[in-house]
C-alpha positions as CSV (number, residue, x, y, z in Angstrom):
1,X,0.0,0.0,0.0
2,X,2.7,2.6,1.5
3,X,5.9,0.9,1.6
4,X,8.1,4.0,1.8
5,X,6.1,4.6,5.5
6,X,8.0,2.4,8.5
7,X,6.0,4.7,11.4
8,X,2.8,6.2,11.3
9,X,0.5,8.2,13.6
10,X,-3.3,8.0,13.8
11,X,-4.2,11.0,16.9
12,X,-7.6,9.8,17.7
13,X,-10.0,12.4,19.7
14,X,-11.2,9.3,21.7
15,X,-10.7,5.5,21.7
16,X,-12.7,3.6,18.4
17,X,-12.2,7.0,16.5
18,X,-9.3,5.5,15.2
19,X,-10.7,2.1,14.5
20,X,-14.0,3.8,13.1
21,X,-11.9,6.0,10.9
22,X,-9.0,4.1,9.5
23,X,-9.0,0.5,11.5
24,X,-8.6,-1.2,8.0
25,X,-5.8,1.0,7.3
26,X,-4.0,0.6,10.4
27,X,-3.9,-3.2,9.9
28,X,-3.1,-3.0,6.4
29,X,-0.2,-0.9,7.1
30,X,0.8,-3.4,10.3
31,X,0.7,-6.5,7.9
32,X,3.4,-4.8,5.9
33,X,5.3,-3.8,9.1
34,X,5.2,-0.5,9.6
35,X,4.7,0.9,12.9
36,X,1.3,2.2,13.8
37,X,1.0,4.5,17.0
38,X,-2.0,5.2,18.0
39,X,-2.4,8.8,20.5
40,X,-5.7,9.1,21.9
41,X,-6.4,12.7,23.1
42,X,-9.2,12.3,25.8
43,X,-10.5,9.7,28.1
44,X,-14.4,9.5,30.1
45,X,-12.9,11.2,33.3
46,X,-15.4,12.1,36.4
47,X,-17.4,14.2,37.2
48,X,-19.3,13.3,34.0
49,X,-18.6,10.1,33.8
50,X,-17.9,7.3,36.5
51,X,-14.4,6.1,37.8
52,X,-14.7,3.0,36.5
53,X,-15.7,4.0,32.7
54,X,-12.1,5.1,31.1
55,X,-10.2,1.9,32.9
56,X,-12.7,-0.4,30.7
57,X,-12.8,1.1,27.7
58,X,-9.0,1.1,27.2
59,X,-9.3,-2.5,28.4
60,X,-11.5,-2.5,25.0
61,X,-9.1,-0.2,23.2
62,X,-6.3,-2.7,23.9
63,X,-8.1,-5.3,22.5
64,X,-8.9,-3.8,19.3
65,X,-4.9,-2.5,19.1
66,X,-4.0,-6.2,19.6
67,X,-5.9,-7.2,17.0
68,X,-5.1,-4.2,14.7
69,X,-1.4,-5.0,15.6
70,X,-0.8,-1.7,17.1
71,X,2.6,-0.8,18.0
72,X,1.9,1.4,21.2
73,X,-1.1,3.0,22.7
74,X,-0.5,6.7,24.3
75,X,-3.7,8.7,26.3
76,X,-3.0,12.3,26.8
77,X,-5.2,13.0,30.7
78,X,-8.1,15.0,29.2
79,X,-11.8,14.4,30.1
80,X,-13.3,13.9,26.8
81,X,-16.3,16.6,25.5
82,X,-14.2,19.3,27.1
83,X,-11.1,19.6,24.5
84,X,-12.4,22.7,23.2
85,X,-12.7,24.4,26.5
86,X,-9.3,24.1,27.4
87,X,-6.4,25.9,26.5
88,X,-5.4,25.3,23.1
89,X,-1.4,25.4,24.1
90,X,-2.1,22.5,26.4
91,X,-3.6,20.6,24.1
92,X,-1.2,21.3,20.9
93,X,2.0,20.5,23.9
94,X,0.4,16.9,24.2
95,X,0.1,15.9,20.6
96,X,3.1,17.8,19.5
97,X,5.3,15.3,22.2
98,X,3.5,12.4,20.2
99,X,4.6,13.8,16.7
100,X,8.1,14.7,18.7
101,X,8.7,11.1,20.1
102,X,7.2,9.5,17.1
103,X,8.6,11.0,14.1
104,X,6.3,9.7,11.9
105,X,6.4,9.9,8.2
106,X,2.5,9.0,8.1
107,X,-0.2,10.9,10.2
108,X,-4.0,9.8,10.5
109,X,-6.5,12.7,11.9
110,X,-9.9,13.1,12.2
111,X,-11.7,15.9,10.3
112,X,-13.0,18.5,12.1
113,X,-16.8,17.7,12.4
114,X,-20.0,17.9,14.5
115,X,-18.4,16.7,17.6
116,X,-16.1,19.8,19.2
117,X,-13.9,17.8,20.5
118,X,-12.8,16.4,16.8
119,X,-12.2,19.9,16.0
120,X,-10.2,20.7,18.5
121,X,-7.9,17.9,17.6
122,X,-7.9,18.8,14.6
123,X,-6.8,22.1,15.2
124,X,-4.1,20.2,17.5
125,X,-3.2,18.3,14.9
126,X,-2.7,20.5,12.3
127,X,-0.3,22.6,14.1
128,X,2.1,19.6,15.3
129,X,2.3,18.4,11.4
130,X,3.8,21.6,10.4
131,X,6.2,21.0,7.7
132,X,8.9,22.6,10.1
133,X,10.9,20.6,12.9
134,X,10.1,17.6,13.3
135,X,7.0,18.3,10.4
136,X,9.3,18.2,7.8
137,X,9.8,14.4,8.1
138,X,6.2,13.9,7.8
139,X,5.5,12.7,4.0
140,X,1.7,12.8,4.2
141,X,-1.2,14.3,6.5
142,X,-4.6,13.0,5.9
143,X,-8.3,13.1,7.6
144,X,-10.1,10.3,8.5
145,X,-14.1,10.2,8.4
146,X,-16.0,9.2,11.7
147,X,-19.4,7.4,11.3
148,X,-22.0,9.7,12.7
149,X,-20.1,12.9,14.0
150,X,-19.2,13.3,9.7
151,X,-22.0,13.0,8.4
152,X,-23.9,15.3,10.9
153,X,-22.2,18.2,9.6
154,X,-24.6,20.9,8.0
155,X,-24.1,20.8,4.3
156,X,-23.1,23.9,2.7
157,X,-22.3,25.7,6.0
158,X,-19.6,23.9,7.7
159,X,-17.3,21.6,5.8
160,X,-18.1,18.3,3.4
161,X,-15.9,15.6,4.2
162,X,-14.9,14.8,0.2
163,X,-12.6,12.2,0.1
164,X,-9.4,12.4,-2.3
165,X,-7.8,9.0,-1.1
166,X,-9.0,5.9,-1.2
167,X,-7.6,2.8,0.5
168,X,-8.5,-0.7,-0.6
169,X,-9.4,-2.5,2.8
170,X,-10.9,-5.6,1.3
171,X,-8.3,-8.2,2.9
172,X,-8.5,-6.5,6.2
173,X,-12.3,-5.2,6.6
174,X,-13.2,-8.2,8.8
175,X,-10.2,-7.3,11.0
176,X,-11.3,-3.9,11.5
177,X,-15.3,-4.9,12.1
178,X,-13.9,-7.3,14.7
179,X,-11.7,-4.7,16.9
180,X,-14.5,-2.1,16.9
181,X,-16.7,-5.1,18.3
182,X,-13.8,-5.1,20.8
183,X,-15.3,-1.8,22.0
184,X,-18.1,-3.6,23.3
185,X,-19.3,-0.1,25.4
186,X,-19.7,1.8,22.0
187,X,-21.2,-0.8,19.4
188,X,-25.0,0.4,18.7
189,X,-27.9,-2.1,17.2
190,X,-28.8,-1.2,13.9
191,X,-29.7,0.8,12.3
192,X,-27.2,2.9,14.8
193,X,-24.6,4.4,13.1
194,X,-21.9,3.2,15.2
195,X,-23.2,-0.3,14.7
196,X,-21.5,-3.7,13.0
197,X,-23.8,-3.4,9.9
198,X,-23.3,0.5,9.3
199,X,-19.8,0.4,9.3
200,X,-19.5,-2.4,7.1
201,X,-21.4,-0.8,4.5
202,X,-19.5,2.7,4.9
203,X,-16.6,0.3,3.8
204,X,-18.6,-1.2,1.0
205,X,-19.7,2.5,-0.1
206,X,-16.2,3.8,-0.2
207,X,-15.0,0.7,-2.5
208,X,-18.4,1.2,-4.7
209,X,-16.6,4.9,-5.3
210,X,-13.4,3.3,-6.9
211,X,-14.2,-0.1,-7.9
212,X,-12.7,-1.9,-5.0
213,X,-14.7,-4.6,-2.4
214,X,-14.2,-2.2,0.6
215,X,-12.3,1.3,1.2
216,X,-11.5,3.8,3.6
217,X,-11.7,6.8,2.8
218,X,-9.3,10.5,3.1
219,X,-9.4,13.8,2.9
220,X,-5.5,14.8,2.4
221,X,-4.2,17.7,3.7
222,X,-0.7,17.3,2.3
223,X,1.4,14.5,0.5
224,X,5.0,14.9,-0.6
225,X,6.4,12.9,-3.0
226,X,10.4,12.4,-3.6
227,X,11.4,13.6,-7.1
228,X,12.6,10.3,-8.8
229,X,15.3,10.7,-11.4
230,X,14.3,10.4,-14.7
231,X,17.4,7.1,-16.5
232,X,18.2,7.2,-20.1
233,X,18.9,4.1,-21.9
């Protein structure tokens, strides 16, 4: 798919974003060993949630990274629905470390809809992938679509998400159903959106766009591309 990537990063506002966005992807990428990091930007913290909520759904997240073949798992100490209320330097400092630490050539983010705190990690995002620093290492930046929060977006006042990337998931969609099942806490019945049978056929839709069994799909922000040297013969 990639093989010029050996580490990417998928930032993930809060765990099964990043299997709901690009799950298939990560494990396509793992099966041809790069390294995946995951960074997961909040957590279900009291007082709106109970103490025993974000200990067992990163049980579930670890699951799902097993599966997926995830190289490491980071949480940054946010309470989740709150990102865009705090100050915008804290969170930038905690996803900038990841990019820092990481130095990934490949990042995964979401795009910045309905839910505030996917646009504040967006925003997060956007500034640690830079093409200065550490940036400059980092080939391509793309946005990953999350079922539900996406598609709620108002059409024609805030943004479409209008894909421009396309990755063929077909060998690996059954991997990716199977670790957001892992997130027991957050599967829906259907017709739910975050359900077994609505993200399958989100996959199917994307590979109806481009002839392919399954896709994810990828709003790219930036993708550089080494000149290759044009050999006479």
């Amino acid at each position: 798919m990639v093989n010029d990537i050996h580490r990417a990063l998928v930032i993930a506002p809060h765990p099964d974003d990043e299997v709901l966005g690009c799950g298939g992807t990560i494990a396509a990428l793992t099966a041809e060993g790069c390294e995946v990091h995951v960074l997961i930007a909040s957590q279900d913290l009291p007082p709106l949630y109970s103490a025993d909520t974000a200990p067992a759904i990163r049980a579930e997240a670890a699951r799902a990274h097993e599966e997926l073949g995830v190289a490491s798992t980071d949480y940054l100490s946010h309470p989740s629905v709150e990102l865009a209320r705090m100050g915008v330097a804290e969170l930038n400092a905690g996803i900038q470390a990841a990019v820092d630490r990481i130095k990934p050539e490949l990042v995964l983010a979401p795009f910045p809809d309905r839910h505030l705190d996917h646009k504040a990690v967006f925003e997060a995002a956007m500034v640690a992938c830079r093409p200065i620093g550490t940036g400059m290492g980092i080939t391509t930046v793309a946005l990953y679509e999350t079922i539900s929060e996406t598609h709620w977006n108002v059409p024609h006042i805030e943004a479409d998400f209008t894909p421009d990337w396309f990755v063929d998931i077909s060998d690996f969609v059954d991997v990716k159903l199977s670790a957001f099942a892992s997130y027991a806490s957050q599967v829906q019945d259907y017709p739910g959106p975050r359900s077994i049978r609505a993200l399958e056929a989100l996959a199917t839709f994307r590979g109806s766009q481009v002839s392919l069994e399954y896709a994810e799909a990828f709003h790219t922000v930036r993708r550089v591309t080494r000149a290759i040297n044009a050999v006479s013969t």
